[in-house]
N, C-alpha and C positions, 0 to 999 in steps of 0.2 A: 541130590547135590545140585544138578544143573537144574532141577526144577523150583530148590532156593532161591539160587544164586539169581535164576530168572526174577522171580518175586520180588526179592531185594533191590533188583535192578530199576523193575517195572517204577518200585517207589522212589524212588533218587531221581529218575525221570518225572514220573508226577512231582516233585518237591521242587526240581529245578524251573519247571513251568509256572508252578506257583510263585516260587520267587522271581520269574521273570513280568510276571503278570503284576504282582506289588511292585515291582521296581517301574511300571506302566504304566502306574493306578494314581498318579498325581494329576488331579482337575484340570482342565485348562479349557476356558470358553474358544480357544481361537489356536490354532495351530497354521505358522505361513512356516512355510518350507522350499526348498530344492528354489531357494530365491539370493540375488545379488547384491547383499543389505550394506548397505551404507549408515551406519551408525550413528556418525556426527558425534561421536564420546568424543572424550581428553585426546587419545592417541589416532582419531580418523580412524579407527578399526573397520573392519569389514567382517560380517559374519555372513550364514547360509540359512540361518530360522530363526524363529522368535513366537513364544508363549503368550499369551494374552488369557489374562485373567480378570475380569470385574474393571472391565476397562480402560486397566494397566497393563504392563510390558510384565511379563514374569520373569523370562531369560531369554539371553541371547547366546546363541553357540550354534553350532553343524546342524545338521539336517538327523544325522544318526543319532546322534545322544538324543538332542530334545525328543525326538520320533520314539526311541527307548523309554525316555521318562514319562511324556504326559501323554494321558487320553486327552483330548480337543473335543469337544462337540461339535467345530467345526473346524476343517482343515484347507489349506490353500494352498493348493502346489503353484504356485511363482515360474515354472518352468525356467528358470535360471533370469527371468528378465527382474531389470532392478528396483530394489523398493528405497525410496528413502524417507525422513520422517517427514509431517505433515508438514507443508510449505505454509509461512509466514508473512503475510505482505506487510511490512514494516508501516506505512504511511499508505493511505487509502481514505476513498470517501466513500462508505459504501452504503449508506446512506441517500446520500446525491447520485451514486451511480443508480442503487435503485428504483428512484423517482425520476430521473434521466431516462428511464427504460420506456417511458411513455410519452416521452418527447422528440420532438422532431429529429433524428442523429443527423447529424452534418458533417462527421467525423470523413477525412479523405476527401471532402467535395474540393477536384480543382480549380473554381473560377466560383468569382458569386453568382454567376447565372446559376449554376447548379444547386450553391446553397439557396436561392429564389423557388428552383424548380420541385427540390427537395418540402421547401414551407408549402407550397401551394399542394403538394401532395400529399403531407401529413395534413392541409384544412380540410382535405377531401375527406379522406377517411374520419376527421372527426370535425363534422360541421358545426355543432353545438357548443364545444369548448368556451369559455369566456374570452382563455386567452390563447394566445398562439407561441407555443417558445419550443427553443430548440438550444442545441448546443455543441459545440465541436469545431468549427471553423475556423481558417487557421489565413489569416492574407498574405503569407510567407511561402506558402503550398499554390499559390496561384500566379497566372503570369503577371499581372499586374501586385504587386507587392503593398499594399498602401492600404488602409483603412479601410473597408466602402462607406456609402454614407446610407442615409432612411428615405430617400428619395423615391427609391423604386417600391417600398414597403410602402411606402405612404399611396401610392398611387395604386397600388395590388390589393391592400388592409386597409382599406381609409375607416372601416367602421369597429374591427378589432386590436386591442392592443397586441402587441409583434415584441417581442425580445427574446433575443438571441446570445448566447453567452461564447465565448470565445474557447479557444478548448482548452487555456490555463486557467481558465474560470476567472480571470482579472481583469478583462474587458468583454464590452457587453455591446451590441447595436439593436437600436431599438427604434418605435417608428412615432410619428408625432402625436397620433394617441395616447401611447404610452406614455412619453413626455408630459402631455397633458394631462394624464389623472393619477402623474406623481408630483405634480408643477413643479417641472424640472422648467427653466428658460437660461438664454440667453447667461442670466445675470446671478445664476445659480453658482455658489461655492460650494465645496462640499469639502471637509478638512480629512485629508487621505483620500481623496479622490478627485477626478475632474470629470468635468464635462467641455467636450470637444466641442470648439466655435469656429465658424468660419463666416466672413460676409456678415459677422453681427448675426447668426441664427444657429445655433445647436445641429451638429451633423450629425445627431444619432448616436453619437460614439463616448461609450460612458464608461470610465477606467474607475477598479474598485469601488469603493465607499459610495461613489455615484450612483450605482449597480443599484446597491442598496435600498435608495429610494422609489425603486420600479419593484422589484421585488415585493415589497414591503403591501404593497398592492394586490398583490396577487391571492387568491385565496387559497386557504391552506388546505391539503388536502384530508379528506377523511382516513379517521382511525383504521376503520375496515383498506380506505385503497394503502394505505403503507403498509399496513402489514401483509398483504398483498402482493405489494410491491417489493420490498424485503425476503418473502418466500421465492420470488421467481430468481430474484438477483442471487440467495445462499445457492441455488442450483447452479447457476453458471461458475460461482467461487467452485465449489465442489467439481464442478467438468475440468476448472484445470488446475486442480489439486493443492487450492489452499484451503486448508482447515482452522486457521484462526486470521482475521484481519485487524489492521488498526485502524478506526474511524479517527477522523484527523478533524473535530472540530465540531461535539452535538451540544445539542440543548438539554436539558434535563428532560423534557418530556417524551423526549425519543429514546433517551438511555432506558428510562420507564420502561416502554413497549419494548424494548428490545430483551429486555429485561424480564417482561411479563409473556412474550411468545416464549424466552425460552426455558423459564419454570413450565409453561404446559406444553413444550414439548414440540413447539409448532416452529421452532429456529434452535439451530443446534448449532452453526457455527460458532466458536467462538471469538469474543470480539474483546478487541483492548481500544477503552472508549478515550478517546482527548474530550475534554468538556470546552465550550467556550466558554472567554472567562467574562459571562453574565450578571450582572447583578443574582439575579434569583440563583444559577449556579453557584455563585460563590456565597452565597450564603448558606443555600444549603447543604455544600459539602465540607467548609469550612466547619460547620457547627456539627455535621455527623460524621466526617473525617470520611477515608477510603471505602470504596466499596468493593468487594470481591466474592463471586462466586464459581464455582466451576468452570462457566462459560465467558462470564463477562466479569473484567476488569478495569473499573475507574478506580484513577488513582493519581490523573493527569490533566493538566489544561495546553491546550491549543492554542498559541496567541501569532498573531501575523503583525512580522514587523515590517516588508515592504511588499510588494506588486513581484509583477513576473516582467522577466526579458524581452518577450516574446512581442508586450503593451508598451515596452518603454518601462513601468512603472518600477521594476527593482531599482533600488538606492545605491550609486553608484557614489566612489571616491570622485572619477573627474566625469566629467560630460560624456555621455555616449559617441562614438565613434560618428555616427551618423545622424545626431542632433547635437552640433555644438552648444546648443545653448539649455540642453537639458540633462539632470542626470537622476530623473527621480524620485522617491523620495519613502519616507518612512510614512506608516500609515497615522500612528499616534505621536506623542510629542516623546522623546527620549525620558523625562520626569516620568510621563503616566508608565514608560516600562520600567522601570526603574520601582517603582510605588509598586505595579503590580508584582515586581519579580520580588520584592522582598513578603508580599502577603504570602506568594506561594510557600517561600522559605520558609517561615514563620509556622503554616499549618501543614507542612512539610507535605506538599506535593509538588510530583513532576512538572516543570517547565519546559514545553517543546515547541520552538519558537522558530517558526517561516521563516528565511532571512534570506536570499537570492544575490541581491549585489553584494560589494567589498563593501558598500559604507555600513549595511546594513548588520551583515558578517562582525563586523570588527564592534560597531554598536552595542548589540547583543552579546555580543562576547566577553567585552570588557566590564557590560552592566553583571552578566554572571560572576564572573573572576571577582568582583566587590565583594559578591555575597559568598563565593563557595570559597574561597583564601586560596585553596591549595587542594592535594589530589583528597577525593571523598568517593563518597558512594551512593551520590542523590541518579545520578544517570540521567540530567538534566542534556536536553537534544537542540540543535539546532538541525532544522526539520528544511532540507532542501540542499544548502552549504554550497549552492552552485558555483560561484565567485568568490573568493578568498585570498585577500591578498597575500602572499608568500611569507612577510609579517605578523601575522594572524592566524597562520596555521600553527604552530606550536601552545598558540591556549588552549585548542582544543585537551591536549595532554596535559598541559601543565594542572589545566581545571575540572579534568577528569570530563569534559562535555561531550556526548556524541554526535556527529555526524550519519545523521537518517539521509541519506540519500537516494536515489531514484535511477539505477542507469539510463534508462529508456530515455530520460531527459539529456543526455548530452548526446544520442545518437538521432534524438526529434530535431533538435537545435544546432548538429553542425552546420547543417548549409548556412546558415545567415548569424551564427553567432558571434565570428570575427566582424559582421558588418557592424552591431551593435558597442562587442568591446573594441574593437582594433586588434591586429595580427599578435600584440606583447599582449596585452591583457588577456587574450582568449587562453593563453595557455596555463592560467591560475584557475582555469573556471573548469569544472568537473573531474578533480583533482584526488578520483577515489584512492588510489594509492599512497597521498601524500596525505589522506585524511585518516587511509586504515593505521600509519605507522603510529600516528600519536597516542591509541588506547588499543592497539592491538586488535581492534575490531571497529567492522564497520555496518549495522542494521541497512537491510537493504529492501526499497518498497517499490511502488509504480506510481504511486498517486493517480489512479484511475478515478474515473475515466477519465484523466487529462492524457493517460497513456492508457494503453491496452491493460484488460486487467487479467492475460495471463503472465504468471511469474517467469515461464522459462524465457520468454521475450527478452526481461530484464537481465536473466542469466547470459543470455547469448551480448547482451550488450555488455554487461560487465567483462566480460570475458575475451570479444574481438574487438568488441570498441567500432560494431556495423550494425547497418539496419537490418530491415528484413531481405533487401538485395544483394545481402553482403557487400554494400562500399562505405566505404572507400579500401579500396583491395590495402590492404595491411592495416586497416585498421584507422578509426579519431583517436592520436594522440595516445598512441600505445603504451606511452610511458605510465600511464594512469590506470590501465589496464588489471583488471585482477584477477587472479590463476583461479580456476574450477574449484581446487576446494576452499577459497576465498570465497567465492563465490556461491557455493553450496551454504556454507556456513551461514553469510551475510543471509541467508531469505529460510533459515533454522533457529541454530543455535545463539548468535549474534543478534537477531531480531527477537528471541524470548529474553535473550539478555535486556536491552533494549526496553522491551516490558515488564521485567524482574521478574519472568517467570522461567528463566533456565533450569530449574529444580521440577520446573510440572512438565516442560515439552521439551521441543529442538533438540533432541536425539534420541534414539532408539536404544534406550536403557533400562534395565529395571527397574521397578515404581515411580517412571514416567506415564502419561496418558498414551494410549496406544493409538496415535495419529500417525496415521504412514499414506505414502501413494507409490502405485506401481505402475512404472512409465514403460513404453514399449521399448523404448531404446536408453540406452544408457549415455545420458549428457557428461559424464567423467571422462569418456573415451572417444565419442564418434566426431568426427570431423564438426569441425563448429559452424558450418555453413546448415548443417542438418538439424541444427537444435532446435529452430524454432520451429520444425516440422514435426518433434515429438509429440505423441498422443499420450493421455493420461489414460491408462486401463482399469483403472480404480481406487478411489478414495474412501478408508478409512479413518474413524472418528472416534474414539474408545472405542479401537475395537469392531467398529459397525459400520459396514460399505453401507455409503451416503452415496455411492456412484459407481456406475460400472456394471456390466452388463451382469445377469442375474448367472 
């Protein structure tokens, strides 16, 4: 009897292992566990693990269950530190950052001596070069505040062309070479641009469209150096845990190659491309409509409708605080946006359009409001919104337009940005909270390299409204300030919105792509003086650490 009842036993035991073992026996390429997961779903949820299958999300719930349900091929114990989904840089050039990478950095030099000492040592290291350029520099960060001029390049470069871009990318110094084999003089106009004269002679100093024609000069780099170039920059995106960027302005032939590395597999981030609006671009995407693939998504144009604060050049309502007699100006004539905003309409793509001052803000916004009537669903951007008069923030909602904005830029620009608007106007200018109300969301980017191109930077600015020193001790204009899971959102969920891809990314949901990163500290909680100290411990991409230690 007890040697039955053994028997019987022994098999109810075997039966229940077996069903414990099928209850175990569900696939999954990727197992993160005993981890701090920030979701980003409808309700902000929080769970402790997540499935990865074919690199998508399978589920989200506890550490036990899922650990009960799936076999993983690979598993990731999290040790309780937090994951969230792939970070999204809203507005970026990464592109120009990549090609930057080989150029002179000027970034933080306090005095032009420095930016001098900095070119003479990038000629060292590359004697050969044709040209000499650099970029970053900033006359606002230096004790003398005021333009410099080409005098000193002229006298240092007399036999190489010299240009230098400024670090809003909207003013340029350049040396009289350069002038000379773009035949820039004196007497040169340039429509959306100027050329800085003094004493009847060109001082080097070329705002926007100017740029242009030094530029235009330069020769173009090889196929082999961008993509190159391109591979070394998707690594640094990857060190500080973005997985997809927005290129804010290419040519068609770059979307190509970005295109063709990452069918072979040689670029994996993904990218959400703004086209410029080119002749040859708009033809050819007008006549084969959107492009979309796993990685890369065109489906938008980049148009710039004034200059940066920083050069003077944004288009202001009245005169700059600190040149009465200038306030300005737009780059194109108000017709030609106006012509181009309705092509876009027409073969129904995104319009995301520069606009930095009020005049330029209110221009663009009213040329939208003509064409979209009322609330819609085109997700049409003004790309910057720095300035906005009080008056002109409610089209944003009304016309259903987004506000892409950049925190890092109002914490670059407080010291000197009441010099420009005046103490009333300064407080319309970087106005994220007054911009998040009108659609409920707000896409949040860095526009690097004109800012640092790690995100939690922007985080920490959205958020206390300080720099990396933490000042001004309470915060730039805290009223405009926006709370962590604002915040979190804006550079996820809110940024694939942004791209109309909230159905593929921006939270950690089932049959989403499996882009996540795991920070050592958790920026939802630890004192906001410590944010921009966090480290990124590894970045996933479907699924697949692109970073982080083996």
């Amino acid at each position: 009897m007890n040697k039955t009842w053994g028997t019987l036993g022994l098999s109810a035991l075997l039966g229940l292992s077996l069903l414990s073992a099928c209850s175990r026996g569900e696939k999954a390429d990727l197992l993160v566990y005993n981890a701090n997961v920030y979701t980003v779903n409808a309700g902000f949820e929080k769970a402790q693990a997540f499935a990865v299958k074919d690199g998508k999300i399978l589920e989200v719930g506890t550490t036990a269950d899922l650990q009960n349900k799936y076999q993983a091929t690979q598993e990731v114990d999290a040790q309780g530190k937090p994951v969230y989904p792939g970070l999204i840089d809203a507005h970026a050039h990464f592109y120009g950052y990549a090609l930057g990478l080989r150029e002179a950095d000027l970034v933080g030099s306090t005095s032009f001596a420095e930016v001098v000492q900095r070119l003479q040592a990038h000629r060292r290291d590359h004697p050969g070069a044709a040209w000499l350029t650099g970029r970053g520099w900033d006359q606002n960060d230096w004790p003398v505040k005021q333009f410099p001029t080409k005098d000193t390049l002229d006298q240092l470069f007399p036999d190489v062309p010299v240009v230098i871009e400024r670090v809003d990318g909207h003013a340029y110094l350049v040396n009289q070479k350069a002038l000379d084999l773009a035949g820039i003089t004196a007497q040169t106009k340039v429509t959306g641009g100027l050329v800085e004269v003094k004493n009847g002679k060109p001082t080097g100093i070329l705002v926007d469209r100017a740029g242009d024609q030094v530029y235009s000069k330069i020769p173009s780099p090889t196929a082999k150096e961008i993509a190159e170039a391109l591979k070394e920059a998707e690594q640094n995106l990857f060190a500080v845990g973005l997985t997809t960027v927005v290129d804010a302005g290419l040519p068609k032939a770059v979307v190509d190659m970005v295109d063709s590395l990452q069918q072979k597999g040689e670029l994996r981030v993904r990218v959400y491309a703004m086209l410029s609006p080119t002749p040859e671009n708009k033809s050819h995407y007008f006549k084969n409509g959107p492009y979309t693939t796993d990685r890369l998504n065109v489906r938008s144009f980049k148009v710039y409708g004034d200059g940066a604060l920083g050069s003077r050049g944004a288009c202001l309502l009245h005169a700059y605080a600190d040149r009465p007699t200038e306030t300005g100006f737009l780059l194109q004539t108000v017709q030609e946006y106006k012509d181009l905003a309705a092509e876009l309409y027409q073969h129904n793509f995104q319009m995301n359009t520069h606009a930095i001052g009020d005049s330029a803000n209110r221009v663009i916004l009213q040329i939208y409001g003509n064409l979209l009537k009322g609330k819609n669903d085109r997700r049409w951007r003004i790309e910057h919104a720095q300035v906005v008069n009080p008056k002109d923030v409610p089209l944003f909602g009304q016309y259903s337009i987004l506000p892409s904005v950049q925190p890092t830029h109002a914490t670059s620009d407080m010291y000197w940005a009441s010099e420009r608007l005046g103490l009333d106007r300064v407080k319309h200018a970087y106005a994220f909270k007054a911009l998040l109300a009108q659609n409920n969301l707000i896409p949040l980017g860095s526009d690097f390299p004109v800012e640092h191109i790690n995100p939690l930077y922007g985080f920490h600015s959205a958020v206390a409204r300080q720099d990396a020193e933490n000042y001004p001790k309470g915060g730039f204009q805290m009223e405009n300030a926006l709370s962590r899971e604002e915040a979190l959102k804006g550079t996820t969920i809110w940024a694939a919105h942004a791209n109309f891809e909230e159905k593929q990314k921006g939270s950690l949901e089932p049959g989403k792509v499996a882009d996540f990163v795991i920070l050592d500290q958790d920026i939802m909680t630890i004192e906001p003086a410590a944010i921009r100290g966090v480290k990124v411990l590894s970045t996933y991409l479907n699924g697949e650490k692109v970073y982080g230690a083996n």
